[in-house]
Predicted model as a PDB file, atoms N, CA, C, CB and O in Angstrom, pLDDT in the B-factor column:
MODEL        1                                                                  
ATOM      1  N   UNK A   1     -11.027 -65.719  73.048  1.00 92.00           N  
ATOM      2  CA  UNK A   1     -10.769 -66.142  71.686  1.00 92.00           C  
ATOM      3  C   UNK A   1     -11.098 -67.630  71.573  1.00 92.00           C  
ATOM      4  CB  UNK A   1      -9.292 -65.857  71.277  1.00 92.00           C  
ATOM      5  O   UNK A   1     -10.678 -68.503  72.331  1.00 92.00           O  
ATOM      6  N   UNK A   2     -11.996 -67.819  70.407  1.00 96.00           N  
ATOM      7  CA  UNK A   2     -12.242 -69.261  70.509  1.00 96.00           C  
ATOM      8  C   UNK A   2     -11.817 -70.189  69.248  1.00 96.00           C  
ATOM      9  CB  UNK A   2     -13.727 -69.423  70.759  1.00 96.00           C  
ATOM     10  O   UNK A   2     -11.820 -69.638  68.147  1.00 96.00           O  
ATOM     11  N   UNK A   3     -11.567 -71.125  69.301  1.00 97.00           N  
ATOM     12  CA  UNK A   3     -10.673 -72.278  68.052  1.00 97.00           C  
ATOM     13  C   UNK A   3     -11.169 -71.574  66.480  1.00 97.00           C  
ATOM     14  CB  UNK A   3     -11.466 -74.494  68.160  1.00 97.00           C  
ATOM     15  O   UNK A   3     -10.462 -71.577  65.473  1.00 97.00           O  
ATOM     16  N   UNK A   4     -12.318 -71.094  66.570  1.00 98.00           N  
ATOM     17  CA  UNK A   4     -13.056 -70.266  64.810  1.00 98.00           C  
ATOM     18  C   UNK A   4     -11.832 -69.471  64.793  1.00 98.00           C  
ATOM     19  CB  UNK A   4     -14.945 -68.964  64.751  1.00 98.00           C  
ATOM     20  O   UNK A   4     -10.983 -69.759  63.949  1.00 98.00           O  
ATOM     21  N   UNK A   5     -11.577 -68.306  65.778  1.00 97.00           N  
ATOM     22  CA  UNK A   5     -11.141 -67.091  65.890  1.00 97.00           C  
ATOM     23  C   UNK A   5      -9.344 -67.252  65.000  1.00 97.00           C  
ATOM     24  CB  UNK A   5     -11.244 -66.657  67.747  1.00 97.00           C  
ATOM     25  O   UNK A   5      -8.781 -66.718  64.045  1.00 97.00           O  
ATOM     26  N   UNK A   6      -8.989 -68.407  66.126  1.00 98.00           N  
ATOM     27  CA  UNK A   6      -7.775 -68.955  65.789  1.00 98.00           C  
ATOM     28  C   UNK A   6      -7.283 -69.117  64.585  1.00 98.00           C  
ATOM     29  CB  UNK A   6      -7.705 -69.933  66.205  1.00 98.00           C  
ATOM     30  O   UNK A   6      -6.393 -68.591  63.917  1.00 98.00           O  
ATOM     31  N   UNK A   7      -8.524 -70.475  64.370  1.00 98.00           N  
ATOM     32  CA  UNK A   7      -7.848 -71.231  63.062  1.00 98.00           C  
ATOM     33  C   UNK A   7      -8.095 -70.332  61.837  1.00 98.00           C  
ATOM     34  CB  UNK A   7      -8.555 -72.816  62.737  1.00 98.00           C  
ATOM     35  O   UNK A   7      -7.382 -70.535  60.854  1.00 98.00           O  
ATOM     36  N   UNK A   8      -9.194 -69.185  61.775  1.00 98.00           N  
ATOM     37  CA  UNK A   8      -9.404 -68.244  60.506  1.00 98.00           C  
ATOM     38  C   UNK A   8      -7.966 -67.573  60.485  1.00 98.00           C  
ATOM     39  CB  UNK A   8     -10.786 -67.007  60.667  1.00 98.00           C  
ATOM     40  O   UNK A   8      -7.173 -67.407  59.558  1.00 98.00           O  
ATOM     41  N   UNK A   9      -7.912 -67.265  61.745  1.00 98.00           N  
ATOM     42  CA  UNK A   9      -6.696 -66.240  61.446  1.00 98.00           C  
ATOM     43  C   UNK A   9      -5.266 -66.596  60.772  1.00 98.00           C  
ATOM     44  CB  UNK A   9      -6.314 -65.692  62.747  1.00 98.00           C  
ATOM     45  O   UNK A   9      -4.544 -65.931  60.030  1.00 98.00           O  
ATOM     46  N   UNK A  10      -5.107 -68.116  61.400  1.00 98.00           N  
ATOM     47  CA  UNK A  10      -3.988 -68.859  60.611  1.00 98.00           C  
ATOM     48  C   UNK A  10      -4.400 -68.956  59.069  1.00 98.00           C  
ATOM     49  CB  UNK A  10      -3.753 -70.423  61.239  1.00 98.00           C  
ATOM     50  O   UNK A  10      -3.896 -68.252  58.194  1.00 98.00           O  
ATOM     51  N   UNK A  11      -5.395 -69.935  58.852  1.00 98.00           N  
ATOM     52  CA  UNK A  11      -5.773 -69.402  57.731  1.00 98.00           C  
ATOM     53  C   UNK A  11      -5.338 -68.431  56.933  1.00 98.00           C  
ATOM     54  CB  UNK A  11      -6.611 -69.164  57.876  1.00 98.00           C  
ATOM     55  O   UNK A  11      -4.515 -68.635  56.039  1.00 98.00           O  
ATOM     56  N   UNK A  12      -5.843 -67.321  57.184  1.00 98.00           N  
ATOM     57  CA  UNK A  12      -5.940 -66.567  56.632  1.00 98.00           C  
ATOM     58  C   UNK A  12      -4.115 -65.954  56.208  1.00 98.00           C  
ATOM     59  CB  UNK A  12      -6.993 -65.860  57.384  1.00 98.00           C  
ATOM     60  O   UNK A  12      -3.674 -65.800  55.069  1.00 98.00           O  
ATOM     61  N   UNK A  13      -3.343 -65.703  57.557  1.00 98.00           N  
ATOM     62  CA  UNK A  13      -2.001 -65.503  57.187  1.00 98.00           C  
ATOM     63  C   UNK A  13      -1.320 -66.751  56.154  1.00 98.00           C  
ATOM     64  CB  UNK A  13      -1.218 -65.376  58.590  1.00 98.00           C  
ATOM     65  O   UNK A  13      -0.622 -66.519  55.167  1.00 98.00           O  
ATOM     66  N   UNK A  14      -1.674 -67.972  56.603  1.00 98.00           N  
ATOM     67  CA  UNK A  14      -1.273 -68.907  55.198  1.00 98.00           C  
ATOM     68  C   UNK A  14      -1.554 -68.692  54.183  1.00 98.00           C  
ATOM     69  CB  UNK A  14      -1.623 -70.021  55.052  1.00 98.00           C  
ATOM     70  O   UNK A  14      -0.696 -68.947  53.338  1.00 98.00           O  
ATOM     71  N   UNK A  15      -2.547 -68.262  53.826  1.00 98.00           N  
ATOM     72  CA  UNK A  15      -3.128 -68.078  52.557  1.00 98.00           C  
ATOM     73  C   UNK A  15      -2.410 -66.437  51.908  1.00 98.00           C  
ATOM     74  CB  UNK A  15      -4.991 -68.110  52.819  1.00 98.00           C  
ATOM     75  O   UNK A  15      -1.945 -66.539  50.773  1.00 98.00           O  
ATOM     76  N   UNK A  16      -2.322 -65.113  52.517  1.00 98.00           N  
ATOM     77  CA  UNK A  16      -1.302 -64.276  52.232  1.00 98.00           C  
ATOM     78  C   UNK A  16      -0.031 -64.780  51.579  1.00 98.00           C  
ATOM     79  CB  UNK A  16      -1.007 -63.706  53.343  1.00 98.00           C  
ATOM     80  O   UNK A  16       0.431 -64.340  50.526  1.00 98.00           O  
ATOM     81  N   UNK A  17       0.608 -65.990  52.499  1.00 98.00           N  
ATOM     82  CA  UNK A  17       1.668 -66.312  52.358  1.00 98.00           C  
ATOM     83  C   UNK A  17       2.051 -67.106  51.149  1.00 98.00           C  
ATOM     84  CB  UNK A  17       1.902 -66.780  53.350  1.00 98.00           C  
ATOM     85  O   UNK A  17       3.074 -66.839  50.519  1.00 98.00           O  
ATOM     86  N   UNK A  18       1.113 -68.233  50.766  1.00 98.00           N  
ATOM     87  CA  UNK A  18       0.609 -68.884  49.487  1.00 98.00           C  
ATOM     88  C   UNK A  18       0.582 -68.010  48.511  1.00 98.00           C  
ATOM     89  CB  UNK A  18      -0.684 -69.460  49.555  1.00 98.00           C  
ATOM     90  O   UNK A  18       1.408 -68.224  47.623  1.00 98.00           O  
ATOM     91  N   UNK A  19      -0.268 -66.864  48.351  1.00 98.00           N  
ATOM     92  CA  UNK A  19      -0.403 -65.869  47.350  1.00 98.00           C  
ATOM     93  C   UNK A  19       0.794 -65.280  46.922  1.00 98.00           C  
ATOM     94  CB  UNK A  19      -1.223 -64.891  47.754  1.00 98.00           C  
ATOM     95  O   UNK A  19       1.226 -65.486  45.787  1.00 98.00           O  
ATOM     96  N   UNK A  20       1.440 -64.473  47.837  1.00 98.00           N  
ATOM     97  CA  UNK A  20       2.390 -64.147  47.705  1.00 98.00           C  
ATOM     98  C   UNK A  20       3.852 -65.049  46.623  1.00 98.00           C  
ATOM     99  CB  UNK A  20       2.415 -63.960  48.992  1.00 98.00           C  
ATOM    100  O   UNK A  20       4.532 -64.711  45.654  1.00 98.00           O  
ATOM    101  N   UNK A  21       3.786 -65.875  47.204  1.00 98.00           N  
ATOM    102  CA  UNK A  21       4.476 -66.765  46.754  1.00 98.00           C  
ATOM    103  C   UNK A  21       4.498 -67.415  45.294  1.00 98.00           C  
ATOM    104  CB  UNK A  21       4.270 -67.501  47.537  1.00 98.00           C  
ATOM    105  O   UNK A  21       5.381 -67.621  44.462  1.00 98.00           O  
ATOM    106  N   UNK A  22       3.169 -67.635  45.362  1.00 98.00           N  
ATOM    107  CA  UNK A  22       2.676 -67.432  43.870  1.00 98.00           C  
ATOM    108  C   UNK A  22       2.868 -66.801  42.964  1.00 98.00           C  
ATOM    109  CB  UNK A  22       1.852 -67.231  43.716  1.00 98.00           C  
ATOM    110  O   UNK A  22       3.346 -67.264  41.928  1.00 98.00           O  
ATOM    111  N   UNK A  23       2.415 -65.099  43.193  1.00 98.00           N  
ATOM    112  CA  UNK A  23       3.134 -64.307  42.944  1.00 98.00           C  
ATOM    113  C   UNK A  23       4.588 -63.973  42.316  1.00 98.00           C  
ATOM    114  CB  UNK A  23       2.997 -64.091  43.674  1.00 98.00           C  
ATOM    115  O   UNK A  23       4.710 -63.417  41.225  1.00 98.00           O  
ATOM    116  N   UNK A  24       5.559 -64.330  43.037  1.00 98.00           N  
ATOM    117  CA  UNK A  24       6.879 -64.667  42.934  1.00 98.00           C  
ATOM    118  C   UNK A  24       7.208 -66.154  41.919  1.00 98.00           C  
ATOM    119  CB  UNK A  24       7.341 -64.816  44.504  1.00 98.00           C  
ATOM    120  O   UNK A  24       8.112 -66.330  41.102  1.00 98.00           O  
ATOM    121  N   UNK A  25       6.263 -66.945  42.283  1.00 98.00           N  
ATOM    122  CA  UNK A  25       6.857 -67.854  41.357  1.00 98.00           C  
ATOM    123  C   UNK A  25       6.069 -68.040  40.287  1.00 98.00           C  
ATOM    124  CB  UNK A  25       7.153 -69.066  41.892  1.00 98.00           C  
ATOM    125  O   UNK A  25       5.984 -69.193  39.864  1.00 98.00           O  
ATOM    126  N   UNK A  26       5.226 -66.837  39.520  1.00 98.00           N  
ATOM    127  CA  UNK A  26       4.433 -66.580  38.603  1.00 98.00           C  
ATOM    128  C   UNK A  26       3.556 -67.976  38.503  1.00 98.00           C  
ATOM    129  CB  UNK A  26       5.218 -66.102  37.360  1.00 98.00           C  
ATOM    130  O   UNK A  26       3.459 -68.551  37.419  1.00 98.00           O  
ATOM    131  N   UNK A  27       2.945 -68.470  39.653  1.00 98.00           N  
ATOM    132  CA  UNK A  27       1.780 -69.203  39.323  1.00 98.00           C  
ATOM    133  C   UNK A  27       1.227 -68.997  40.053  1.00 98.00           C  
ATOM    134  CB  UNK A  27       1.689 -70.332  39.116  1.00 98.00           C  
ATOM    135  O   UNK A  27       1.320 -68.954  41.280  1.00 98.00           O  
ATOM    136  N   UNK A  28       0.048 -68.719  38.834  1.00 98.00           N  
ATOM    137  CA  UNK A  28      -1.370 -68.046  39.102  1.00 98.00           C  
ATOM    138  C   UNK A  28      -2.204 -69.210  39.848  1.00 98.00           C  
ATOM    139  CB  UNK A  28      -2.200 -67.521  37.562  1.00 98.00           C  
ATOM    140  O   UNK A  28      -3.032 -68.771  40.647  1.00 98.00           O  
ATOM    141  N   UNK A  29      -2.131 -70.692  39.725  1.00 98.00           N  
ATOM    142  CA  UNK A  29      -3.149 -71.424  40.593  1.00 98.00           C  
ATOM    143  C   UNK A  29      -2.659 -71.097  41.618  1.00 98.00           C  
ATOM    144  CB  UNK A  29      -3.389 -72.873  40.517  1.00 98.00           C  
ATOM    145  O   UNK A  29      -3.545 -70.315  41.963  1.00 98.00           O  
ATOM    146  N   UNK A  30      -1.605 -71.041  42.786  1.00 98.00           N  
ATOM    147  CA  UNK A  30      -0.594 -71.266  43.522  1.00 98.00           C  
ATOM    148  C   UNK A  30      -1.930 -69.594  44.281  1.00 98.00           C  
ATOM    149  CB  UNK A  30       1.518 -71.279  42.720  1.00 98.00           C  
ATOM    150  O   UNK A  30      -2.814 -69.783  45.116  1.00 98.00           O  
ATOM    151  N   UNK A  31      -1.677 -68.523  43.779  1.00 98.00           N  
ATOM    152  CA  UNK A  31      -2.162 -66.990  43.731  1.00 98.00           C  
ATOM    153  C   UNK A  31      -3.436 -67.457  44.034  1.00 98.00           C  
ATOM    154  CB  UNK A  31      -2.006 -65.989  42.269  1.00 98.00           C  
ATOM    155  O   UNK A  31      -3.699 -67.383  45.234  1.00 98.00           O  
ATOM    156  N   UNK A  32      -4.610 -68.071  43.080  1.00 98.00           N  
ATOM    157  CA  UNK A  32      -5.940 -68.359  43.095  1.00 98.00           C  
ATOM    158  C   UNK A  32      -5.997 -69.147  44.822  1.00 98.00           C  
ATOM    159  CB  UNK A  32      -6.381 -69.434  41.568  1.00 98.00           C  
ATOM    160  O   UNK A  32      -6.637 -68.632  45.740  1.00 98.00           O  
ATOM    161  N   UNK A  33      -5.168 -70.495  44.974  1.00 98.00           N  
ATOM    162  CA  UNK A  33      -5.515 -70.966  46.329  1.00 98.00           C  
ATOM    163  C   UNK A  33      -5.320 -70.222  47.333  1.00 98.00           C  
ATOM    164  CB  UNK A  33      -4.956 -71.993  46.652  1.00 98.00           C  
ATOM    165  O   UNK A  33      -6.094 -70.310  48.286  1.00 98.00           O  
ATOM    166  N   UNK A  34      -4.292 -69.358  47.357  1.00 98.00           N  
ATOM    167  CA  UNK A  34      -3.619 -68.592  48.864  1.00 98.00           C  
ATOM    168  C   UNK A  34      -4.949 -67.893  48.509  1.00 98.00           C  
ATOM    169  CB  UNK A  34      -1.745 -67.506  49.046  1.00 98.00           C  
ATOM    170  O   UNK A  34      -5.805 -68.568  49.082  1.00 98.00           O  
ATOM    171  N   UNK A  35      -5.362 -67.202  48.060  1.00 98.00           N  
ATOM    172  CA  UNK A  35      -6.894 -66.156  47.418  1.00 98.00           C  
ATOM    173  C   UNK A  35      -8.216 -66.959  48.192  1.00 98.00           C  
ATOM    174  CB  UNK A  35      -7.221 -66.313  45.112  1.00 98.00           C  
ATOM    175  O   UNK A  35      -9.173 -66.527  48.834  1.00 98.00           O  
ATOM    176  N   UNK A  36      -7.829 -68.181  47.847  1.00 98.00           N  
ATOM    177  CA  UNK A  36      -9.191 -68.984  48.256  1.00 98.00           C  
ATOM    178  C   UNK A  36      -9.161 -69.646  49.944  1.00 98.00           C  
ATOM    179  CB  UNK A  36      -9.348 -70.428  47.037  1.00 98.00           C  
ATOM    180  O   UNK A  36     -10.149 -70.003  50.585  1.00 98.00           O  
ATOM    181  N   UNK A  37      -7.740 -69.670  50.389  1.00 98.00           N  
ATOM    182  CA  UNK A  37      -7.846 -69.572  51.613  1.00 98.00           C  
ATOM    183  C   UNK A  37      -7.623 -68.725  52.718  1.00 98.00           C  
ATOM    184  CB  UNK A  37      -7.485 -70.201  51.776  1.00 98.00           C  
ATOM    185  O   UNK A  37      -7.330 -68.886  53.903  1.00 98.00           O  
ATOM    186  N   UNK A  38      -7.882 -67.649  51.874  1.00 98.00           N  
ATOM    187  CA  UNK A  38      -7.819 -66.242  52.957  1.00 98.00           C  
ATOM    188  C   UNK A  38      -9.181 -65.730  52.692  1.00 98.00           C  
ATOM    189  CB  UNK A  38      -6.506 -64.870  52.579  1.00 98.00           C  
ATOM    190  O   UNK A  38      -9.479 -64.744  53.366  1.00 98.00           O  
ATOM    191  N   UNK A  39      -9.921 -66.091  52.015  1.00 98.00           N  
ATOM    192  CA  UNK A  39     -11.557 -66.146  51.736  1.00 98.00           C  
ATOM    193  C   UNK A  39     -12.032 -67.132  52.809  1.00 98.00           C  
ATOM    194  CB  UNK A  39     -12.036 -66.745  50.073  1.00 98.00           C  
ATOM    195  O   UNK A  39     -12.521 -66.637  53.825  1.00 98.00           O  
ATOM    196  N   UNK A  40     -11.963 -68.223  52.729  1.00 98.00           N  
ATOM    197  CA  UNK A  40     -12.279 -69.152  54.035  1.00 98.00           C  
ATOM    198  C   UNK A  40     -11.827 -68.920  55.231  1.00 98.00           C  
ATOM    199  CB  UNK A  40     -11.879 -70.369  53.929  1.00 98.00           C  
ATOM    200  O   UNK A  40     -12.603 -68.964  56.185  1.00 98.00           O  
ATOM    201  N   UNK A  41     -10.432 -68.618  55.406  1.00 98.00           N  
ATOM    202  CA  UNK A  41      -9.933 -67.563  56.914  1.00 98.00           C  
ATOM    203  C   UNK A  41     -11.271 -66.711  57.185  1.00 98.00           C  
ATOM    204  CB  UNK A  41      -8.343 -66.170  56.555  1.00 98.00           C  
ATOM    205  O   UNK A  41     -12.245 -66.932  57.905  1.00 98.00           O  
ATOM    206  N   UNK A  42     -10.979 -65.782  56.432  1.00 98.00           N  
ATOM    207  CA  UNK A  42     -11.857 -64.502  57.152  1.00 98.00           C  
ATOM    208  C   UNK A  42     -13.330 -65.004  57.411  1.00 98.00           C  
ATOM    209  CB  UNK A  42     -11.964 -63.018  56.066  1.00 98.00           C  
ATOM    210  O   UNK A  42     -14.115 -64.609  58.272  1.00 98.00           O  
ATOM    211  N   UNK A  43     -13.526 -66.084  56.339  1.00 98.00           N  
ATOM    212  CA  UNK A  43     -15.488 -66.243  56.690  1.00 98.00           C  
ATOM    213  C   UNK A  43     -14.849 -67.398  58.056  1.00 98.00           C  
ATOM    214  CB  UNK A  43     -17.057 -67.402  54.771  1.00 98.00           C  
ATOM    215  O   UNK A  43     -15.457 -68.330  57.529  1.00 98.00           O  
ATOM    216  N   UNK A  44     -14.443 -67.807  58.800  1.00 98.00           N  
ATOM    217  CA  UNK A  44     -14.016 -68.686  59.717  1.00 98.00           C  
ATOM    218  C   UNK A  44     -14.058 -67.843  60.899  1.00 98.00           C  
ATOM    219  CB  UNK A  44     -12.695 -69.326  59.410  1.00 98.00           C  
ATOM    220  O   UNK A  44     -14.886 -67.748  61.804  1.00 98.00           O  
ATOM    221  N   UNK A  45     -12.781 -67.160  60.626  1.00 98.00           N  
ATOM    222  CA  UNK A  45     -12.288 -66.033  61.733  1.00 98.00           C  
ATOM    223  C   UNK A  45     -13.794 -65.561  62.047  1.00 98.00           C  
ATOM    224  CB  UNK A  45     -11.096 -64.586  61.067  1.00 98.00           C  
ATOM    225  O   UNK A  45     -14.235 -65.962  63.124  1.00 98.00           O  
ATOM    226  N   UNK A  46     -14.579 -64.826  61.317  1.00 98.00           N  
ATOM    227  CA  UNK A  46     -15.844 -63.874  61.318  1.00 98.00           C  
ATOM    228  C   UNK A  46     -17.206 -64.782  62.234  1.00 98.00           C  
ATOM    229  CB  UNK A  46     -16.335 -63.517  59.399  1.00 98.00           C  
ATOM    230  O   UNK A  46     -18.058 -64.269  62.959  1.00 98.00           O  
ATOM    231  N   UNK A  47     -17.068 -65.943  61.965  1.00 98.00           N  
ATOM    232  CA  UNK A  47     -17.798 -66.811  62.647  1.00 98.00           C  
ATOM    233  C   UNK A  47     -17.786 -67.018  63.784  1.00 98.00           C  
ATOM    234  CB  UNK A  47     -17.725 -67.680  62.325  1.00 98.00           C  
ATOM    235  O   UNK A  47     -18.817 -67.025  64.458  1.00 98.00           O  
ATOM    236  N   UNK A  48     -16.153 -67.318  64.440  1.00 97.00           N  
ATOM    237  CA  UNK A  48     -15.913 -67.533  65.669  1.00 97.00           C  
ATOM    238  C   UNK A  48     -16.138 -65.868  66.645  1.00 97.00           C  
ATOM    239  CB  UNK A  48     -14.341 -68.258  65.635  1.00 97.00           C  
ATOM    240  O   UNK A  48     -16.240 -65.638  67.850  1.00 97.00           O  
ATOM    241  N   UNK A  49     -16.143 -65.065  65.538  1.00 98.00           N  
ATOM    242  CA  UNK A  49     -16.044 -63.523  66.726  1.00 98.00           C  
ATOM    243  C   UNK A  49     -17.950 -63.172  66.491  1.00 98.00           C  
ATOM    244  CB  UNK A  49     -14.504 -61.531  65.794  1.00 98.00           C  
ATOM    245  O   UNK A  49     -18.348 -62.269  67.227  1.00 98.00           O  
ATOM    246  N   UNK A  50     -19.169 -63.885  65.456  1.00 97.00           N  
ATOM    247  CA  UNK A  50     -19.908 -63.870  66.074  1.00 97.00           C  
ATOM    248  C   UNK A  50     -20.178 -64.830  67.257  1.00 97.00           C  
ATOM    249  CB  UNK A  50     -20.539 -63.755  65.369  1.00 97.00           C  
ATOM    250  O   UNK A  50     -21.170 -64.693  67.972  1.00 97.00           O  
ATOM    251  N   UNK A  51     -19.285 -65.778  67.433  1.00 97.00           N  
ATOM    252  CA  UNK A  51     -20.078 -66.636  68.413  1.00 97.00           C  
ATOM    253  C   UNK A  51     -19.698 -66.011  69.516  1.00 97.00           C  
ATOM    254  CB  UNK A  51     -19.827 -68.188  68.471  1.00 97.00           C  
ATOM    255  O   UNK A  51     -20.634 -65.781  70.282  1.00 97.00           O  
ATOM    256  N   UNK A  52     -18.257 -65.521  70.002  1.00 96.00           N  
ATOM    257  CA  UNK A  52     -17.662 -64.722  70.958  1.00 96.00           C  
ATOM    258  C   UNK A  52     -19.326 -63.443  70.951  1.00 96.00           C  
ATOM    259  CB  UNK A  52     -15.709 -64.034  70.285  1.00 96.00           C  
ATOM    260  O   UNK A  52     -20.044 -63.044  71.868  1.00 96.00           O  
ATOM    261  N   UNK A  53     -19.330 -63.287  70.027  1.00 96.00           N  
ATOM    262  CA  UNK A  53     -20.506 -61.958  70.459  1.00 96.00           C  
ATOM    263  C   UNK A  53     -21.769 -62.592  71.331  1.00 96.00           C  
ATOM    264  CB  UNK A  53     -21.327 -61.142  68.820  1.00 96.00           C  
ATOM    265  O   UNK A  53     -22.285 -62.254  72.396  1.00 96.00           O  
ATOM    266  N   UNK A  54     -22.036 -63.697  70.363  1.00 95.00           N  
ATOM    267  CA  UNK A  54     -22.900 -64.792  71.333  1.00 95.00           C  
ATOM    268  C   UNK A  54     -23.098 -64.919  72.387  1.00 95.00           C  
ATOM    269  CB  UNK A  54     -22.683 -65.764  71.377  1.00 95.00           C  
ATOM    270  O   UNK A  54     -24.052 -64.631  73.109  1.00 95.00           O  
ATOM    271  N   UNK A  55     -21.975 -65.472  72.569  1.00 94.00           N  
ATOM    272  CA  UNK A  55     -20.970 -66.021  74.293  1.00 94.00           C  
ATOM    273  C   UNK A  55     -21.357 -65.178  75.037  1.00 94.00           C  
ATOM    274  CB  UNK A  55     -19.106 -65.965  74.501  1.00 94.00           C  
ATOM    275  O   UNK A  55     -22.110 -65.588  75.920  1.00 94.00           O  
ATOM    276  N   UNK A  56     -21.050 -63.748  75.028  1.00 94.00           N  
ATOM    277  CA  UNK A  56     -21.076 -62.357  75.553  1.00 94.00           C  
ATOM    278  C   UNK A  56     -22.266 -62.075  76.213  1.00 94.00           C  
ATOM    279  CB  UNK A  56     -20.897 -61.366  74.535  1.00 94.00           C  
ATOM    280  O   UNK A  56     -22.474 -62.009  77.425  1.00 94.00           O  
ATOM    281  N   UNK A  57     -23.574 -61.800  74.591  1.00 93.00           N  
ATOM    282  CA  UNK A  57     -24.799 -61.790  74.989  1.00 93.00           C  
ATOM    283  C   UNK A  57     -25.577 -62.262  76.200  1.00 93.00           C  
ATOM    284  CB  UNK A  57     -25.190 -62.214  74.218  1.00 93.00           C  
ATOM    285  O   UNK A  57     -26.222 -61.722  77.099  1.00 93.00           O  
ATOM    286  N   UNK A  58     -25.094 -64.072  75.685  1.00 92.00           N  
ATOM    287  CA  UNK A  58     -25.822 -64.824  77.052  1.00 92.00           C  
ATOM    288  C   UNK A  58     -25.640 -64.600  78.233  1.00 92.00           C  
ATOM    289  CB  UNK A  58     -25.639 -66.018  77.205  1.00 92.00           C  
ATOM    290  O   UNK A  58     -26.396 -64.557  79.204  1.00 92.00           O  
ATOM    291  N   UNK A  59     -23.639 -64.334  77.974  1.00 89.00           N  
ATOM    292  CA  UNK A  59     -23.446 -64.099  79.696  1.00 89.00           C  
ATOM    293  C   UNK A  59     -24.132 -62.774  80.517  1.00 89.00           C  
ATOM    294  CB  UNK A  59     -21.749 -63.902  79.987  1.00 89.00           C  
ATOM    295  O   UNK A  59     -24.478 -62.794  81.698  1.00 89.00           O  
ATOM    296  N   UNK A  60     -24.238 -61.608  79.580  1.00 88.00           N  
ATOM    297  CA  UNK A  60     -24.742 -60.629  79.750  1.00 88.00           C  
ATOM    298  C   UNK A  60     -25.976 -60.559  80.373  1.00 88.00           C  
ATOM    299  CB  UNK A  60     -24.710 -60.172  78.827  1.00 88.00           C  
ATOM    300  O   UNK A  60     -26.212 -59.758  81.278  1.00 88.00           O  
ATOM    301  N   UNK A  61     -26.992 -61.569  79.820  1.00 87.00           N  
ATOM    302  CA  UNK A  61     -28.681 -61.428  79.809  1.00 87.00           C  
ATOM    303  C   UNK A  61     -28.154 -62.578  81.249  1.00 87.00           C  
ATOM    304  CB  UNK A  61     -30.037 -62.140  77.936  1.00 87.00           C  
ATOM    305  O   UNK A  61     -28.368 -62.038  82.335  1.00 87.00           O  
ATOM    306  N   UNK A  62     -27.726 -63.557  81.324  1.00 86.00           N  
ATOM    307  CA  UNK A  62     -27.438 -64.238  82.744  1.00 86.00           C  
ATOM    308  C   UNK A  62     -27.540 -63.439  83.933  1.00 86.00           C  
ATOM    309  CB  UNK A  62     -26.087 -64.772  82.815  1.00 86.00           C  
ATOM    310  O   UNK A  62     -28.382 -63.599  84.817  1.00 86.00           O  
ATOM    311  N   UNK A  63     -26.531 -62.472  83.902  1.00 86.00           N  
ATOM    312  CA  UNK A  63     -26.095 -61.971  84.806  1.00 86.00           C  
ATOM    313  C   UNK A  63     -27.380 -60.779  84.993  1.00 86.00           C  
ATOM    314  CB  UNK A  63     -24.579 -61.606  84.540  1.00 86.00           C  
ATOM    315  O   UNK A  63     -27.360 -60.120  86.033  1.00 86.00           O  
ATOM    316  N   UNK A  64     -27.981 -60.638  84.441  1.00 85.00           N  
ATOM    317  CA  UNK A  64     -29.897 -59.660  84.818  1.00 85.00           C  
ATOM    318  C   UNK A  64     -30.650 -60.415  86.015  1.00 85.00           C  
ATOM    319  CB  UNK A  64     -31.426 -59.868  83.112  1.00 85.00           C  
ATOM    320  O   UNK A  64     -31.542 -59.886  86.677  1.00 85.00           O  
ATOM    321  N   UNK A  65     -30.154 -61.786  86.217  1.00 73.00           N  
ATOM    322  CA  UNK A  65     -31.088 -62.567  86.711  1.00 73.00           C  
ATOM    323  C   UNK A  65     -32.710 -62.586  85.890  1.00 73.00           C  
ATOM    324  CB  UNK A  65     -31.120 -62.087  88.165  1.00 73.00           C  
ATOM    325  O   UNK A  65     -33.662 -62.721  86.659  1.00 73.00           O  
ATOM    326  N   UNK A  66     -32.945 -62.492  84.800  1.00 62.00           N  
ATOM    327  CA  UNK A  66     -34.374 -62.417  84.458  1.00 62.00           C  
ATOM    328  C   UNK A  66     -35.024 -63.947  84.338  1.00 62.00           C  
ATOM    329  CB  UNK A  66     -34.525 -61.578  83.025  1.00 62.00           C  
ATOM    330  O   UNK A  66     -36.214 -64.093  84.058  1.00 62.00           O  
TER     331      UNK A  66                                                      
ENDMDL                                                                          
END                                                                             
């Protein structure tokens, strides 16, 4: 797991948590940001698990000796 993987995922549960809350305290900007940072979570999170795929690849084609 690498720091992308991490910090999207926090992200992303903050931003649930923001919404939610919003929600509850009937404001809609409050709703729109938790919205807008669980949009940036996931494109974050999604980044760090292609690079993990990355990571993988290389070590993979390494280990061929080619």
């Amino acid at each position: 797991m690498n720091a992308n993987q991490i910090n999207g995922t926090f992200r992303t549960l903050v931003g649930k948590i923001q919404e939610k809350s919003g929600h509850v305290l009937g404001n809609k900007r409050q709703v729109l940001r938790g919205l807008q940072r669980q949009v940036l979570g996931l494109a974050e999170k999604r980044l760090g698990d292609l690079q993990e795929s990355a990571h993988r690849v290389v070590g993979h084609v390494r280990n061929l000796n080619l």
